[in-house]
C-alpha beads as a LAMMPS data file, in Angstrom:
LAMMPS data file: protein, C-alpha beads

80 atoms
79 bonds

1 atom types
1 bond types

-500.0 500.0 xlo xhi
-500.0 500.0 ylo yhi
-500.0 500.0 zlo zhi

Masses

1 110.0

Atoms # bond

1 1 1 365.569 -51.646 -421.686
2 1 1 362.573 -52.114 -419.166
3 1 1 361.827 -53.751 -416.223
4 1 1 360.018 -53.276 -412.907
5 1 1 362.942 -52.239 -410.552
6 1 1 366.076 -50.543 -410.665
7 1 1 367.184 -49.680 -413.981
8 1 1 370.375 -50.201 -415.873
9 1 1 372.253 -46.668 -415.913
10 1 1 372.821 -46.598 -419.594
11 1 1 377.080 -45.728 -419.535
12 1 1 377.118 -49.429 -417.812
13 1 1 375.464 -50.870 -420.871
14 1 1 379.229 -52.210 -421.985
15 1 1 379.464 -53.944 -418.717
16 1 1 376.205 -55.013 -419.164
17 1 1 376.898 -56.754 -422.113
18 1 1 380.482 -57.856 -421.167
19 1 1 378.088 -59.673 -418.322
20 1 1 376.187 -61.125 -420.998
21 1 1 378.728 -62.215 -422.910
22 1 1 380.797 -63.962 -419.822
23 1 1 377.708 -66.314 -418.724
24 1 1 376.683 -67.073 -422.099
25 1 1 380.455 -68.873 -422.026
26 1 1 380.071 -70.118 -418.206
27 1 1 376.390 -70.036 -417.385
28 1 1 377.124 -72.081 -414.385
29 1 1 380.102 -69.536 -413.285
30 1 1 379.091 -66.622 -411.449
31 1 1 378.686 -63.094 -413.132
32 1 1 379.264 -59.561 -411.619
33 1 1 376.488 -57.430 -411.808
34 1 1 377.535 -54.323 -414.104
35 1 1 375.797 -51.761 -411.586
36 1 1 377.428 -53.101 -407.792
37 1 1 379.916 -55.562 -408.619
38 1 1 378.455 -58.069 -406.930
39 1 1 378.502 -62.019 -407.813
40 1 1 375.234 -63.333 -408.514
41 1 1 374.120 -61.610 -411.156
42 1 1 371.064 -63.776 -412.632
43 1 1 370.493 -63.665 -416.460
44 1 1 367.623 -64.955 -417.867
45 1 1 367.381 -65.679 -421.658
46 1 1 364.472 -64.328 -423.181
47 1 1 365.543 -64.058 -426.964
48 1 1 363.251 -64.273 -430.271
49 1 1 365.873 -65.609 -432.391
50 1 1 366.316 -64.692 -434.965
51 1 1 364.973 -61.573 -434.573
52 1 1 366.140 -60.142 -431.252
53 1 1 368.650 -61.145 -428.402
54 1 1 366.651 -60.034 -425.428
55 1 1 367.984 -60.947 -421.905
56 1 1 366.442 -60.131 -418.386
57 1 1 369.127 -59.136 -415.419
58 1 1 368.616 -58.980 -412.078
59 1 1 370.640 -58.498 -409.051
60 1 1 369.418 -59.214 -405.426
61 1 1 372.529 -56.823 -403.819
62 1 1 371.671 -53.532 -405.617
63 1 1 368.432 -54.276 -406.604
64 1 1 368.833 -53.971 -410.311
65 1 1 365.693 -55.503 -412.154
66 1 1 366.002 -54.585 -416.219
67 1 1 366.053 -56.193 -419.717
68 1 1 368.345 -55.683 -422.025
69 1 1 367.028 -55.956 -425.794
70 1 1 369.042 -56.058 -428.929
71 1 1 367.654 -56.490 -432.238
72 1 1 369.680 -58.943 -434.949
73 1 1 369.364 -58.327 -438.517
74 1 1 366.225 -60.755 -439.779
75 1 1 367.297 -63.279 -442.721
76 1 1 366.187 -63.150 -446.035
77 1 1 362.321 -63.061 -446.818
78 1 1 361.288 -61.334 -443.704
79 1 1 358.920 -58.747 -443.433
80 1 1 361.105 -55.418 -442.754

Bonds

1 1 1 2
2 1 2 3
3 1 3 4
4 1 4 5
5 1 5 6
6 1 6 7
7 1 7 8
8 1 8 9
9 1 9 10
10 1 10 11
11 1 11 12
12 1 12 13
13 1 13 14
14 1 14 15
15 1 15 16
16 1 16 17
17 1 17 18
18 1 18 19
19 1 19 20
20 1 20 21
21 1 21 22
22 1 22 23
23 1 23 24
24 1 24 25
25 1 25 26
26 1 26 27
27 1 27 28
28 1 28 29
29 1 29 30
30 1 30 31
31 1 31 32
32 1 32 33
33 1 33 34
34 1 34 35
35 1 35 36
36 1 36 37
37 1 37 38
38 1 38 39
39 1 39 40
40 1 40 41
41 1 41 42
42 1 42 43
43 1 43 44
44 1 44 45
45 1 45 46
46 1 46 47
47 1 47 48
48 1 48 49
49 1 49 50
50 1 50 51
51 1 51 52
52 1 52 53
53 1 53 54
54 1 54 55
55 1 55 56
56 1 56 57
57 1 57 58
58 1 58 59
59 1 59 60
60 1 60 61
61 1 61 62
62 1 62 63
63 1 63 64
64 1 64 65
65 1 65 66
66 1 66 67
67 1 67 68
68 1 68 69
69 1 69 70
70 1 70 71
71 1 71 72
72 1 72 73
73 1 73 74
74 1 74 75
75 1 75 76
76 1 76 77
77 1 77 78
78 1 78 79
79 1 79 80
């Protein structure tokens, strides 16, 4: 995780995620932000598929401004 803001406390990664998960199924719905609770949360996509899921949140009640990164196994004939 990075960012140039307030920072994801890492126990609320599951929210986080949950967060994730939600607006990836509704991205016109509106998504709690895992830190305040608040609606609003924007997500942007950022991802390298296939090799990494990597999504920027930020949330204009609390202030939270981080990325979330999560690498996904690479298919057959990659490098690692």
């Amino acid at each position: 995780m990075g960012g140039a803001g307030k920072r994801l406390p890492p126990e609320r990664l599951p929210e986080a995620l949950a967060a994730i998960a939600s607006w990836r199924r509704a991205p016109a719905a509106a998504v709690a932000c895992p830190v305040c609770g608040a609606p609003g949360l924007a997500i942007v996509d950022r991802s390298a598929r296939p090799h990494a899921e990597w999504y920027a949140l930020s949330c204009a009640t609390c202030g939270l401004s981080d990325t979330i990164h999560i690498p996904m196994r690479s298919g057959r004939g990659s490098i690692d």
